[in-house]
Structures are given as structure tokens and as C-alpha cells.
PyMOL CGO cylinders between C-alpha atoms (Angstrom):
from pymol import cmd
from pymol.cgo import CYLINDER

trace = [
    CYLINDER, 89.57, 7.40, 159.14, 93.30, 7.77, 158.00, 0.3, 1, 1, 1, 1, 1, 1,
    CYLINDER, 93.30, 7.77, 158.00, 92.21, 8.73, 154.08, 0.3, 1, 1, 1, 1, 1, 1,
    CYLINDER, 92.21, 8.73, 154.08, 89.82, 11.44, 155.87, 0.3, 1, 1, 1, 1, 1, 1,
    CYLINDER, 89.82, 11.44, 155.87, 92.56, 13.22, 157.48, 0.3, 1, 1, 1, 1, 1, 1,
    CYLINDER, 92.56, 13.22, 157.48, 94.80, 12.62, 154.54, 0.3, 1, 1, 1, 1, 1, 1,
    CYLINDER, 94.80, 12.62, 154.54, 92.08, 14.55, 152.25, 0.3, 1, 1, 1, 1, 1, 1,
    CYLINDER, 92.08, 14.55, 152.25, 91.68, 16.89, 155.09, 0.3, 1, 1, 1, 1, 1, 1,
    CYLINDER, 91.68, 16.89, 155.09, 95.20, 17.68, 155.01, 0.3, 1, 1, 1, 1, 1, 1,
    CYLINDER, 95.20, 17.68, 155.01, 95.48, 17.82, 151.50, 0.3, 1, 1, 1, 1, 1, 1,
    CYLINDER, 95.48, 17.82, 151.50, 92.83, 20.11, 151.33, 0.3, 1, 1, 1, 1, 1, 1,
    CYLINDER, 92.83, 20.11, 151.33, 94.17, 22.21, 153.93, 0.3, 1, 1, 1, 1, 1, 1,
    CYLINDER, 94.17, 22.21, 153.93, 98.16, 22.56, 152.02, 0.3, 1, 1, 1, 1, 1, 1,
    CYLINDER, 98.16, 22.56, 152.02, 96.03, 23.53, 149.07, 0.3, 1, 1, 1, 1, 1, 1,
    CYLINDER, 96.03, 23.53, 149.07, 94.20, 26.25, 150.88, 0.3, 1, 1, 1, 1, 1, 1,
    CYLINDER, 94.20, 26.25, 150.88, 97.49, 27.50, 151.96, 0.3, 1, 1, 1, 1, 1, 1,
    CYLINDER, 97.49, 27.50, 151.96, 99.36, 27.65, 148.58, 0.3, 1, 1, 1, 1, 1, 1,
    CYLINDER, 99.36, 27.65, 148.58, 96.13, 29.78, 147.42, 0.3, 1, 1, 1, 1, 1, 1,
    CYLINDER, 96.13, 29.78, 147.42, 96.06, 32.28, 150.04, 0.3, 1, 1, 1, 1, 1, 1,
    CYLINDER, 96.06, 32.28, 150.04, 99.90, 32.43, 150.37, 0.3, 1, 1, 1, 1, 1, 1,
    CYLINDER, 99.90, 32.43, 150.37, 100.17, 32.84, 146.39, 0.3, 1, 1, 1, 1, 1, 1,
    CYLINDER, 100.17, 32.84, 146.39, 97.36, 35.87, 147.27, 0.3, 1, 1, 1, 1, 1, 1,
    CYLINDER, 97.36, 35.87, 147.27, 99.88, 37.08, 149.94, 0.3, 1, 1, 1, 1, 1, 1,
    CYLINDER, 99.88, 37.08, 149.94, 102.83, 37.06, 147.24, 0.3, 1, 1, 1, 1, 1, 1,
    CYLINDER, 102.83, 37.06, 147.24, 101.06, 39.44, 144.98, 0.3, 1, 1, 1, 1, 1, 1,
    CYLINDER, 101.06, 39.44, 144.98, 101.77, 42.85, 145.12, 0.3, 1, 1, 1, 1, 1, 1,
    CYLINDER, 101.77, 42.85, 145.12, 102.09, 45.90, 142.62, 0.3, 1, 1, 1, 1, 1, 1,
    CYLINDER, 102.09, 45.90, 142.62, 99.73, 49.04, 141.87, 0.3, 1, 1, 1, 1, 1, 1,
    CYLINDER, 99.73, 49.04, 141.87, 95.83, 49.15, 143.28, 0.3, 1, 1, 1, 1, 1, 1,
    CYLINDER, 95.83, 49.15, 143.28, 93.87, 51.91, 141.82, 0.3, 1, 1, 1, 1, 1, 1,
    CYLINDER, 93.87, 51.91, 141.82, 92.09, 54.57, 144.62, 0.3, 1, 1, 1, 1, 1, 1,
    CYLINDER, 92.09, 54.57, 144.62, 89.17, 56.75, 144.60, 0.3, 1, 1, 1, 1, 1, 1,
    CYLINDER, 89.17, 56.75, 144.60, 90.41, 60.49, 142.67, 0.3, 1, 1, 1, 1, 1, 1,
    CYLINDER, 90.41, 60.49, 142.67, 92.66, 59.52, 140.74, 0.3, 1, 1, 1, 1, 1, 1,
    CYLINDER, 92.66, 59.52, 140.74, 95.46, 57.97, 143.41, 0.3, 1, 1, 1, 1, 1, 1,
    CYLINDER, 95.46, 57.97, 143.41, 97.47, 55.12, 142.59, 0.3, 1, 1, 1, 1, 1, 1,
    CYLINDER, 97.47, 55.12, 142.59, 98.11, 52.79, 145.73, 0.3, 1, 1, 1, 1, 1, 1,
    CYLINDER, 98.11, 52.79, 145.73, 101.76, 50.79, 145.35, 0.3, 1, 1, 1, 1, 1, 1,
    CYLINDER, 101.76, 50.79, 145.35, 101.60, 47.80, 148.27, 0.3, 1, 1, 1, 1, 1, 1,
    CYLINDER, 101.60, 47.80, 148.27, 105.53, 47.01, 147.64, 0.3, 1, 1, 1, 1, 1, 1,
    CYLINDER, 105.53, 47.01, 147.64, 106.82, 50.72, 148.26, 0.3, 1, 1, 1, 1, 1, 1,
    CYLINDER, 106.82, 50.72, 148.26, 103.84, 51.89, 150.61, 0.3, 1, 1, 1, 1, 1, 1,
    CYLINDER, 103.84, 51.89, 150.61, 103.16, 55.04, 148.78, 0.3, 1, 1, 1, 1, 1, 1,
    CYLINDER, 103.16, 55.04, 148.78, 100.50, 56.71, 147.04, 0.3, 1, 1, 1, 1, 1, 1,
    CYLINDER, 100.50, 56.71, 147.04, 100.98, 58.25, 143.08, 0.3, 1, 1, 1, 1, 1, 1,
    CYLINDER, 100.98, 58.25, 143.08, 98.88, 60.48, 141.12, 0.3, 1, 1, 1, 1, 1, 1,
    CYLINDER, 98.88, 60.48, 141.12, 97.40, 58.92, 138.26, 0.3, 1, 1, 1, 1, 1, 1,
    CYLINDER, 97.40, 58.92, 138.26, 98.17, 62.34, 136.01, 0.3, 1, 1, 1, 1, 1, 1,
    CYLINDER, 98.17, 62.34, 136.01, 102.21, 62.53, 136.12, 0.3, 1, 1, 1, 1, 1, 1,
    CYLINDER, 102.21, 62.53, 136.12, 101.69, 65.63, 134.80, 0.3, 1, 1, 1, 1, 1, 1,
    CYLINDER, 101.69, 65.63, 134.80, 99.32, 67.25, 137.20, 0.3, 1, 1, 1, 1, 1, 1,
    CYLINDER, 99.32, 67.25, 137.20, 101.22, 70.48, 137.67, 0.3, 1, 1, 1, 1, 1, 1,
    CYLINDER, 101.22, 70.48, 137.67, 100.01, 70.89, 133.93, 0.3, 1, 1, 1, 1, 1, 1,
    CYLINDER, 100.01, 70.89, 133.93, 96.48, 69.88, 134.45, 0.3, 1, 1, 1, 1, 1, 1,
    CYLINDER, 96.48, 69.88, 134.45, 96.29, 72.20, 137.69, 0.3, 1, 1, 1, 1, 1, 1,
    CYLINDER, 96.29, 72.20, 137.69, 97.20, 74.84, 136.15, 0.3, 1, 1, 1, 1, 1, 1,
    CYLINDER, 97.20, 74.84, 136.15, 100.27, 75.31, 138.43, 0.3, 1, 1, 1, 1, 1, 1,
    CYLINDER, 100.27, 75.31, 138.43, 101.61, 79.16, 138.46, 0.3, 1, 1, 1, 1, 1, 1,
    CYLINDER, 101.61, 79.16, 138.46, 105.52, 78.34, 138.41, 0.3, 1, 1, 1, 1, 1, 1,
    CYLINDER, 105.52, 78.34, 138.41, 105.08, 75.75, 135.39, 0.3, 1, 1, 1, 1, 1, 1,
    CYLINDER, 105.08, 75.75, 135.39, 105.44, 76.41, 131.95, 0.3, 1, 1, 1, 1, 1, 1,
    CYLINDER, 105.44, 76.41, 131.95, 102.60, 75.36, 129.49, 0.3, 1, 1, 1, 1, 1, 1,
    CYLINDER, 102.60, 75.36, 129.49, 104.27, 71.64, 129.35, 0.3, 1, 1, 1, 1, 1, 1,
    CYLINDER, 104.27, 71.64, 129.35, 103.72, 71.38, 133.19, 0.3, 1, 1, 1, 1, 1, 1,
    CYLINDER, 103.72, 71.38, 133.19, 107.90, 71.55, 133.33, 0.3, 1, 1, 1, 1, 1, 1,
    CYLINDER, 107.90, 71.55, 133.33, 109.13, 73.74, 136.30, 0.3, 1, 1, 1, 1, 1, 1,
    CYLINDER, 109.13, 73.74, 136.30, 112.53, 74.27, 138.23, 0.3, 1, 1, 1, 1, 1, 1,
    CYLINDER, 112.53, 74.27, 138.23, 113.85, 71.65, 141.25, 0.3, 1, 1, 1, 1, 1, 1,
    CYLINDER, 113.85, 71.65, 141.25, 112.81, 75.01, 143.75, 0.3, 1, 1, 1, 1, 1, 1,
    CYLINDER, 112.81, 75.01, 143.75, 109.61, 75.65, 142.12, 0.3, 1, 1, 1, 1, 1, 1,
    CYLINDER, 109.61, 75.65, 142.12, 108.45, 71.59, 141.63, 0.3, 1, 1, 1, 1, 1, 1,
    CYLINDER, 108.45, 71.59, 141.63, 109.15, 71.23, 145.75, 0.3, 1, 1, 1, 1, 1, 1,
    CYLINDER, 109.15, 71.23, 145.75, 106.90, 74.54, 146.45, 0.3, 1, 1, 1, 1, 1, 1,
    CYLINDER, 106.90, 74.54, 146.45, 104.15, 73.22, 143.81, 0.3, 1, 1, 1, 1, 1, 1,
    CYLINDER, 104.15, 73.22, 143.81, 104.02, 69.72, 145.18, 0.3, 1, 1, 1, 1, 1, 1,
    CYLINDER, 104.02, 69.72, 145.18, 103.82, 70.89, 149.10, 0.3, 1, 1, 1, 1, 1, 1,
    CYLINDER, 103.82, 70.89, 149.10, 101.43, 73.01, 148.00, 0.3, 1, 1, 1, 1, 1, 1,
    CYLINDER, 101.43, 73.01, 148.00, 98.70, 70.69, 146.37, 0.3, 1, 1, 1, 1, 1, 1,
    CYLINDER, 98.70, 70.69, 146.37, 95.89, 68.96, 148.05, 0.3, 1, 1, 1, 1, 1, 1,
    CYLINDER, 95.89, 68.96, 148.05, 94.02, 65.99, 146.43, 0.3, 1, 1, 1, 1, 1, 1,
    CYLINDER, 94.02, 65.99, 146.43, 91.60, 63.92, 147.84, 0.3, 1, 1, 1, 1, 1, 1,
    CYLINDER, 91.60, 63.92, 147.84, 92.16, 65.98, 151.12, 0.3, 1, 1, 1, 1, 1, 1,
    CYLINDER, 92.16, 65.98, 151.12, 95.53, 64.60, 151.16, 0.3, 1, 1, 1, 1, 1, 1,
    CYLINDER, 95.53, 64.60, 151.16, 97.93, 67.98, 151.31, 0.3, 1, 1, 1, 1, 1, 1,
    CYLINDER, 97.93, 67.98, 151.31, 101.36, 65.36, 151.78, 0.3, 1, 1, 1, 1, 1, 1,
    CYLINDER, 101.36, 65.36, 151.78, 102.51, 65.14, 148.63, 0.3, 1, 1, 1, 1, 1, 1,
    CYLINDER, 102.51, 65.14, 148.63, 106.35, 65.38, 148.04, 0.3, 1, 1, 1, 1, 1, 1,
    CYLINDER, 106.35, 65.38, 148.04, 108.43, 64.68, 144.98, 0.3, 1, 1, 1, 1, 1, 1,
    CYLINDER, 108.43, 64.68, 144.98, 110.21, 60.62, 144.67, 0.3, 1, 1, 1, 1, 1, 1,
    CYLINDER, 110.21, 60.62, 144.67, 113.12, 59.50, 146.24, 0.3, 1, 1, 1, 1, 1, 1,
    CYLINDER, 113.12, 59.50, 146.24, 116.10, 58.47, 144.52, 0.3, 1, 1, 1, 1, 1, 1,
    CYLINDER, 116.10, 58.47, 144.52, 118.64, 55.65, 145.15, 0.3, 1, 1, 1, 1, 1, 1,
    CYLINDER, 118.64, 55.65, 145.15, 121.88, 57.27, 144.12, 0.3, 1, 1, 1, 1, 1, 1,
    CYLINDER, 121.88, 57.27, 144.12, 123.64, 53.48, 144.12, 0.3, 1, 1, 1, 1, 1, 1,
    CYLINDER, 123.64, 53.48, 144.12, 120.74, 51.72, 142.80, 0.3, 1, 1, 1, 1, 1, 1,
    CYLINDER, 120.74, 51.72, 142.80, 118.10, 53.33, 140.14, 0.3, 1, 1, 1, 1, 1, 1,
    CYLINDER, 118.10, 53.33, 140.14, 115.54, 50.74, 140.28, 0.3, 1, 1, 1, 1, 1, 1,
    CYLINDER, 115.54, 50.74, 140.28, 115.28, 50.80, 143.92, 0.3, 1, 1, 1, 1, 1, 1,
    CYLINDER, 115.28, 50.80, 143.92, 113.98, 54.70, 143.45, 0.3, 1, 1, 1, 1, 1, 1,
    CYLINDER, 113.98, 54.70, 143.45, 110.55, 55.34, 142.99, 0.3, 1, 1, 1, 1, 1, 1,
    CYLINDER, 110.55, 55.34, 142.99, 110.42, 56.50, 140.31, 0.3, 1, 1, 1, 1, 1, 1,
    CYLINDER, 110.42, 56.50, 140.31, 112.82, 53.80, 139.34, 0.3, 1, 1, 1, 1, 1, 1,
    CYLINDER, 112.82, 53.80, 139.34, 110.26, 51.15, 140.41, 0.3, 1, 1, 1, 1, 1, 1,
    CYLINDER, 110.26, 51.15, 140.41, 107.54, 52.57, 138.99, 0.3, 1, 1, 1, 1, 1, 1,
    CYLINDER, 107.54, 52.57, 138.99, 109.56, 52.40, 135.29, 0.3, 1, 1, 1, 1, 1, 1,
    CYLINDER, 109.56, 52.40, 135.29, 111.48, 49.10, 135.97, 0.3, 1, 1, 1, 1, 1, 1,
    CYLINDER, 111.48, 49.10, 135.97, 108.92, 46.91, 137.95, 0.3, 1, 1, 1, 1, 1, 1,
    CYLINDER, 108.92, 46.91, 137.95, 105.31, 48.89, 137.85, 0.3, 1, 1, 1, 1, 1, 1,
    CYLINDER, 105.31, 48.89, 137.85, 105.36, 49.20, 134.26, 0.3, 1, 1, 1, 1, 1, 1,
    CYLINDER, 105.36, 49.20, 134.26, 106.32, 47.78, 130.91, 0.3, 1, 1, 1, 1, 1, 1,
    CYLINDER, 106.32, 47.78, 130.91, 109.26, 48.84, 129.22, 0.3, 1, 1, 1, 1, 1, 1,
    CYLINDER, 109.26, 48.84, 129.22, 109.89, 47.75, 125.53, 0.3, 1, 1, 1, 1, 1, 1,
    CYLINDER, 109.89, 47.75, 125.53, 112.66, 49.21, 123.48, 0.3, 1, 1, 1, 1, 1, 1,
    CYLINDER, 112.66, 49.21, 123.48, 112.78, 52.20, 125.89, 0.3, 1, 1, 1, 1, 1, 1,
    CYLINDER, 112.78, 52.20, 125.89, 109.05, 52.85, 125.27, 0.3, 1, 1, 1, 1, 1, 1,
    CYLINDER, 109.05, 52.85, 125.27, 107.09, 52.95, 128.33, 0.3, 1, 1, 1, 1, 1, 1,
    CYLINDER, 107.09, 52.95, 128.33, 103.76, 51.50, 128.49, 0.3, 1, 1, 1, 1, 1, 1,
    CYLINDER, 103.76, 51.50, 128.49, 101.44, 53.62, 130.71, 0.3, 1, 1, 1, 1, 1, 1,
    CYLINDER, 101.44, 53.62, 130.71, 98.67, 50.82, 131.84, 0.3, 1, 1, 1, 1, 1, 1,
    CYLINDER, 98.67, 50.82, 131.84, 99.48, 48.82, 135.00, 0.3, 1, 1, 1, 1, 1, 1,
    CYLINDER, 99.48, 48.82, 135.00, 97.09, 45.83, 136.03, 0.3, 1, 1, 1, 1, 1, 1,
    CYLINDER, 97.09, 45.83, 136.03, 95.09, 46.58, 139.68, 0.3, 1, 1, 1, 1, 1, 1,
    CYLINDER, 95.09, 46.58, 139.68, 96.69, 43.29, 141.71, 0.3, 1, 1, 1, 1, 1, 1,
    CYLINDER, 96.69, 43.29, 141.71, 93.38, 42.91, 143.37, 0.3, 1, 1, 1, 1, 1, 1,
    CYLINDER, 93.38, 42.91, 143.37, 90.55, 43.59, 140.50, 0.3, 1, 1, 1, 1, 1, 1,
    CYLINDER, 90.55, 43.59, 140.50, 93.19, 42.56, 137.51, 0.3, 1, 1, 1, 1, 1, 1,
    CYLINDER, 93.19, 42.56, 137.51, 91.18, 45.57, 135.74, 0.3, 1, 1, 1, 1, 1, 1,
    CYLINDER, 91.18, 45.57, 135.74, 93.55, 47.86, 133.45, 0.3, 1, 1, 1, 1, 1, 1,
    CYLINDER, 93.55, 47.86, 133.45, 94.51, 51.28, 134.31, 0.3, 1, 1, 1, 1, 1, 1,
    CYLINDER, 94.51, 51.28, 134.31, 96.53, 53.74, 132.30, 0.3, 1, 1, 1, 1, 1, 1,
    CYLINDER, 96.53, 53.74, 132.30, 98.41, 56.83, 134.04, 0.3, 1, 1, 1, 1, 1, 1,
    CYLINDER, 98.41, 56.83, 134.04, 97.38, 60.00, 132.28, 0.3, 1, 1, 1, 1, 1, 1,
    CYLINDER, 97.38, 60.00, 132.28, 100.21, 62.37, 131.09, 0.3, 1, 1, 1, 1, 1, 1,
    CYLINDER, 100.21, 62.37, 131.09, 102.89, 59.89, 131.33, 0.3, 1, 1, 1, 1, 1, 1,
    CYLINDER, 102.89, 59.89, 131.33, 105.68, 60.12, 128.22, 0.3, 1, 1, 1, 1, 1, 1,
    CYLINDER, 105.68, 60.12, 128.22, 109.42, 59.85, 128.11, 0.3, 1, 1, 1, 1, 1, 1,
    CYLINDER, 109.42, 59.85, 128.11, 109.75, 62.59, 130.28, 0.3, 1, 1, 1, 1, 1, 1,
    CYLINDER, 109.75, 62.59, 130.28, 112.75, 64.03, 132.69, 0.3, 1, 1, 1, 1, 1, 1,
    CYLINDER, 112.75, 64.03, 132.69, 111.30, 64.16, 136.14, 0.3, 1, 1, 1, 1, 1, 1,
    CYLINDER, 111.30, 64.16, 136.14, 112.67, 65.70, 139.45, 0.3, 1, 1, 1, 1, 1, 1,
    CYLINDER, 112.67, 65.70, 139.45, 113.08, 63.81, 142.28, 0.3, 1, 1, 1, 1, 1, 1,
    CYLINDER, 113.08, 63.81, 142.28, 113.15, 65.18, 146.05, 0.3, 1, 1, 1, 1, 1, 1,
    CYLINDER, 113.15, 65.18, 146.05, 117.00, 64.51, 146.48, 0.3, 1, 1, 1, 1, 1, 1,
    CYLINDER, 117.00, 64.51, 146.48, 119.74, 67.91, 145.68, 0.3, 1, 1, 1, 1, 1, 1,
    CYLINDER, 119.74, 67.91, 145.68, 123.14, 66.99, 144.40, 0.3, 1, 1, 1, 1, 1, 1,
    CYLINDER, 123.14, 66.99, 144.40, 124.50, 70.13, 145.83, 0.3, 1, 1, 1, 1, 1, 1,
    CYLINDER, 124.50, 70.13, 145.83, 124.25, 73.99, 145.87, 0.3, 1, 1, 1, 1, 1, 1,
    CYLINDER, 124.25, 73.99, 145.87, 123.45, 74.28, 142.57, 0.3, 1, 1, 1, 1, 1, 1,
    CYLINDER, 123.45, 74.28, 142.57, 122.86, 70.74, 141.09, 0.3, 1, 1, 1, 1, 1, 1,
    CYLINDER, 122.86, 70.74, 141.09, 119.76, 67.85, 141.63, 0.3, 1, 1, 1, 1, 1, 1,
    CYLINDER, 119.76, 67.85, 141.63, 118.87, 64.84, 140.93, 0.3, 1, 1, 1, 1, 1, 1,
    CYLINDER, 118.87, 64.84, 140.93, 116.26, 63.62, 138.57, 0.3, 1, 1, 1, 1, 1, 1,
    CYLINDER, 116.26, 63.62, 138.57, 114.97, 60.69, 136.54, 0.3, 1, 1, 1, 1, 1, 1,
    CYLINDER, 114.97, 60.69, 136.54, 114.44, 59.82, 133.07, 0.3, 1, 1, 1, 1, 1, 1,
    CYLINDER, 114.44, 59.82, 133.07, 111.45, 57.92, 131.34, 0.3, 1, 1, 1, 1, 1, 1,
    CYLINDER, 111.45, 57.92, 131.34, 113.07, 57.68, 128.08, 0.3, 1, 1, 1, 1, 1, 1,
    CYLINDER, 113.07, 57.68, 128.08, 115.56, 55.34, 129.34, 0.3, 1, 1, 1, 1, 1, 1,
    CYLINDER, 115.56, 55.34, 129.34, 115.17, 55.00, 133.05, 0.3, 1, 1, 1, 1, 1, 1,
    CYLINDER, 115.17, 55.00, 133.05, 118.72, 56.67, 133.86, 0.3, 1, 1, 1, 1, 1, 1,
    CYLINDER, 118.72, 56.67, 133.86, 119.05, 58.79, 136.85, 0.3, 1, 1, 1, 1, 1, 1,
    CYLINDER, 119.05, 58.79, 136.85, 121.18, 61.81, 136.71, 0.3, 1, 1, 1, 1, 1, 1,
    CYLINDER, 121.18, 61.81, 136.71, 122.79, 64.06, 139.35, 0.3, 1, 1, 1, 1, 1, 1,
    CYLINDER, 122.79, 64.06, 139.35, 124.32, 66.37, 137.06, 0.3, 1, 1, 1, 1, 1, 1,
    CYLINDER, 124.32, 66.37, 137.06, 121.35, 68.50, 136.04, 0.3, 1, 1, 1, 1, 1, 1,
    CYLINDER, 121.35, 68.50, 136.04, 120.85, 72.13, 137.21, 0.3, 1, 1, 1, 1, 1, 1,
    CYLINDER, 120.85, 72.13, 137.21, 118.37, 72.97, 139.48, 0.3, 1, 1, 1, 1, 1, 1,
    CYLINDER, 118.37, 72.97, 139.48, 117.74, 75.94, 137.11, 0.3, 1, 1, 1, 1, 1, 1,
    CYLINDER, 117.74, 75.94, 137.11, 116.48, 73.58, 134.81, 0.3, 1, 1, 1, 1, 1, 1,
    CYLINDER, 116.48, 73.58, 134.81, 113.01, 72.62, 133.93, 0.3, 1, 1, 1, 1, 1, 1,
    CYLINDER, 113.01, 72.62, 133.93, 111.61, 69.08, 134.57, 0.3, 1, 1, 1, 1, 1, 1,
    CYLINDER, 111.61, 69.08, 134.57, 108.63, 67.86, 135.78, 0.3, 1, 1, 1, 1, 1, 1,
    CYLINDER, 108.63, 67.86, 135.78, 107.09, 66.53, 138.55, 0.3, 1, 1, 1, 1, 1, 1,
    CYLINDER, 107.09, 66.53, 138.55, 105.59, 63.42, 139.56, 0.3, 1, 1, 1, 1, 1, 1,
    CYLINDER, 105.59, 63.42, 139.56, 103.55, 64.14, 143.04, 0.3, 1, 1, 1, 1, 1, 1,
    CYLINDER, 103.55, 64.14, 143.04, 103.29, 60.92, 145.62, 0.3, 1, 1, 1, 1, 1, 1,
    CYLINDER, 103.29, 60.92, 145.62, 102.69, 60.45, 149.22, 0.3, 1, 1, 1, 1, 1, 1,
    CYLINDER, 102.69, 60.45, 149.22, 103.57, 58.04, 151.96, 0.3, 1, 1, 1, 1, 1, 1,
    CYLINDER, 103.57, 58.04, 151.96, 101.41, 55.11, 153.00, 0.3, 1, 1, 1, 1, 1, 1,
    CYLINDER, 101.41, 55.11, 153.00, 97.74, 54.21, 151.38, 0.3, 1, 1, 1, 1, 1, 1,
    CYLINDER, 97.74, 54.21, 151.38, 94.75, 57.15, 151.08, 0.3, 1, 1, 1, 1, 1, 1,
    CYLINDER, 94.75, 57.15, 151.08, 92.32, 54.28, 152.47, 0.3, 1, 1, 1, 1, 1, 1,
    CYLINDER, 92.32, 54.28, 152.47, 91.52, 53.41, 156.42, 0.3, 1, 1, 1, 1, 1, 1,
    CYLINDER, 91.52, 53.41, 156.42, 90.18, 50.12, 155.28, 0.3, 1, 1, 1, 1, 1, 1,
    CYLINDER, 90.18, 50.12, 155.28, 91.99, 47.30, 156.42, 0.3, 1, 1, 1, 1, 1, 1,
    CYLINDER, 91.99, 47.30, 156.42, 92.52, 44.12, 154.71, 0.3, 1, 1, 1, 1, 1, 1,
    CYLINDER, 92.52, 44.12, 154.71, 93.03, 40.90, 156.77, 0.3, 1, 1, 1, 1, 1, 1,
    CYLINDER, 93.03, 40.90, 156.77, 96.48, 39.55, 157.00, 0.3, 1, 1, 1, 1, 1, 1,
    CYLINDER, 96.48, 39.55, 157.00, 96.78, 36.70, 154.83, 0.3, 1, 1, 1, 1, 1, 1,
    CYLINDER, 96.78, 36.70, 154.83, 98.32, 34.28, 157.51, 0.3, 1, 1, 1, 1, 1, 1,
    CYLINDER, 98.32, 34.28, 157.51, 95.38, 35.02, 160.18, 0.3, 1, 1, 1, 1, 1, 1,
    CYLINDER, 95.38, 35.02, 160.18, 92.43, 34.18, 157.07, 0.3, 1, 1, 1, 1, 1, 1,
    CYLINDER, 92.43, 34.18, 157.07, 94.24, 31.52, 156.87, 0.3, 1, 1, 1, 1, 1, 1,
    CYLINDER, 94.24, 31.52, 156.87, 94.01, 29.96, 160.27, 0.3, 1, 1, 1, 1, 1, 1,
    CYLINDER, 94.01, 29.96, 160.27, 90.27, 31.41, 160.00, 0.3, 1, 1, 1, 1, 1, 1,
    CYLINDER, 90.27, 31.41, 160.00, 89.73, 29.00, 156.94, 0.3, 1, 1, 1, 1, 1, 1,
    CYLINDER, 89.73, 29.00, 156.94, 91.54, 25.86, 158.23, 0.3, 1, 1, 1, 1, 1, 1,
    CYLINDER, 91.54, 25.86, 158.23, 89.77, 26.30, 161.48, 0.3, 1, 1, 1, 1, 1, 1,
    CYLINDER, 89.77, 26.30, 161.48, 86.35, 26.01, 159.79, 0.3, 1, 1, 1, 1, 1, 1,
    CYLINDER, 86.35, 26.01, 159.79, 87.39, 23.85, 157.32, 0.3, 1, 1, 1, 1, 1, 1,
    CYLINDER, 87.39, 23.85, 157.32, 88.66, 21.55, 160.09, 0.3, 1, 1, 1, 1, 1, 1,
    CYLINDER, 88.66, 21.55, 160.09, 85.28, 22.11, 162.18, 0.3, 1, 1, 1, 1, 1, 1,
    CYLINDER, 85.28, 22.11, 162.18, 82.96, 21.06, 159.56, 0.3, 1, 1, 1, 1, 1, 1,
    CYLINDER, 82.96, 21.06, 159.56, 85.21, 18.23, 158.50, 0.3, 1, 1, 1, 1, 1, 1,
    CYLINDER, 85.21, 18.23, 158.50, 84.92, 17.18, 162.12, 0.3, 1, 1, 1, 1, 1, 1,
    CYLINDER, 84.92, 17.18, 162.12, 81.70, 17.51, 162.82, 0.3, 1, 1, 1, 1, 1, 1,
    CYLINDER, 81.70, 17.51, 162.82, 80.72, 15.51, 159.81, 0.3, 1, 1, 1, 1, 1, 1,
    CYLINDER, 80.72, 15.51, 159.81, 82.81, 12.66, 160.88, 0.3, 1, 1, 1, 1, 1, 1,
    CYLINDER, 82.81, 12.66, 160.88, 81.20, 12.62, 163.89, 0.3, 1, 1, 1, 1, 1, 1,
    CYLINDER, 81.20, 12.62, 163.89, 78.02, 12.21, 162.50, 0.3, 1, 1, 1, 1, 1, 1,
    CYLINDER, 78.02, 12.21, 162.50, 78.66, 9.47, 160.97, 0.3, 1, 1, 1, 1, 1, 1,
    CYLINDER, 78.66, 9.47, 160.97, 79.85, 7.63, 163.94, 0.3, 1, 1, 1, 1, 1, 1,
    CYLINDER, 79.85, 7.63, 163.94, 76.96, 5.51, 165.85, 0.3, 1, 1, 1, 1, 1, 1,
]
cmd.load_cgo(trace, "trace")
């Protein structure tokens, strides 16, 4: 009886390890129209960081580059996926890589020799992804310096820089708060008191069937 519930109990630590190893797993999940879901930040990318291009947006020049004014009308203005939220990033002016777009270079992707690699790994398929329009690029973020000055990020390098004019031309990298999906996933703590329950009810009920 006493190497049962030792097995049982062993069984029931490993089961935990698994899901809680699940739980620790976070990053970049890939969404229906070309939306990038990132579970760390709870926000939701474009896959094309260079849709103003691709859109054809008025204010942009034929790189997709456009000033800090103009890239804050163009992305309040867009609606994808029926989603019409979109905003520039948000910058840390203390700490770069706790921006977003300073996560998305530092942790979301790989960086070798100040060449960024576009594909990111879907945490819950593992299948590859690569975002479209992506290159060593200046970007805007959301956040003004002052009067006349904003800050914006670079993919060349990762810097951030609050020096640049808002006359300037960057572009723009569109995201929005939270996820684009309604379904909800199970919290990893509650399937696992779900599991261990049945495993422990089926464990049970076979020991009981053994008895006379």
C-alpha cells in the first residue's frame, strides 16, 4: 500500500513540473490576420512592421516612413481584424529593454551582431513565423520628449533616442493592448488540480478493486 502512494505521488510531482514548466513559457503566439499575440507584455503586434507602407498610408512616404504627428494620426486611424485600437509602443526612458519595442528586439527576437532575425517561434504550436517588413529600421514610439522633440527606437542596434525631431521621418510599428481572441485558456494551476484529482480517482478506485 505504501509503494502505491509513493508512485502515486511521484506521479503526481511529475505532473506538476510538466504543467508548471507549460505555465513558465511565454513569448509570441501567432493570431488570425496577421496579429502577433505577446503573453509576457499583453499586447497585440502587426505581423507587417511596415504596414503604413503596405496600406498605402496618405502621410507616408514610399518607404512607409512618416513624421511623430502623422505616425499617431495613421495608427489611430487603422482598423485590422475589426480591431480600430492600435497605438504606437511605449518606451522605458530608464530601461530600453523594458519598452516594447525594446522587448520585442531584446527578448522576442534574435539579435546577432546587431542583425535582427525576423522569425519568432509560436510558444504554443513551436511553428516558425517571420514578421514581414521588419529591417534595421528607426521606429517611433508613442512617448514626446518635448515641444519639438520624441522618442523613438532603433533596430539596428536597439538604442532608444529622445533627441530626434518630431519633424523627422520614422516609421511605425502599430500594436494594441490585450489579446484579439475571446478564447480562454485554463489556468495552469486549476488543470492541474483537474489532473491530480482524476489521476488520484482512478488510482483509488483501482486499489479498491483489488481489495476483497
Amino acid at each position: 500500500m505504501k509503494n502505491k502512494i509513493m508512485k502515486f505521488v511521484q506521479s503526481s510531482i511529475l505532473l506538476l513540473s510538466i504543467i508548471f514548466s507549460y505555465q513558465a513559457s511565454a513569448g509570441l503566439i501567432m493570431r488570425d490576420e496577421g496579429m502577433v499575440y505577446d503573453d509576457v507584455l499583453n499586447i497585440t503586434w502587426l505581423l507587417d512592421a511596415n504596414y503604413a507602407k503596405t496600406s498605402g498610408a496618405i502621410d507616408a512616404d514610399s518607404s512607409g516612413k512618416m513624421t511623430w504627428a502623422n505616425a499617431n494620426i495613421w495608427v489611430d486611424s487603422i482598423n485590422v481584424g475589426g480591431f480600430s485600437d492600435w497605438r504606437l509602443a511605449t518606451v522605458d526612458t530608464v530601461n530600453s529593454d523594458k519598452s516594447e519595442l525594446g522587448h520585442m528586439f531584446m527578448v522576442n527576437l534574435t539579435n546577432t551582431d546587431s542583425l535582427i532575425n525576423k522569425s519568432f517561434s509560436d510558444v504554443n504550436t513551436g511553428e516558425n513565423y517571420s514578421f514581414s517588413n521588419l529591417f534595421g529600421s528607426r521606429y517611433w514610439t508613442d512617448t514626446s520628449a518635448n515641444d519639438t522633440k520624441a522618442w523613438s527606437f532603433s533596430f539596428s542596434n536597439g538604442s532608444e533616442n529622445g533627441n530626434k525631431l518630431k519633424s523627422d521621418t520614422f516609421k511605425a510599428w502599430a500594436v494594441r493592448e490585450g489579446d484579439v481572441t475571446s478564447v480562454s485558456v485554463p489556468e495552469p494551476t486549476n488543470i492541474a488540480m483537474f489532473l491530480l484529482a482524476v489521476m488520484g480517482l482512478f488510482h483509488f478506485r483501482r486499489i479498491s478493486k483489488k481489495r476483497p
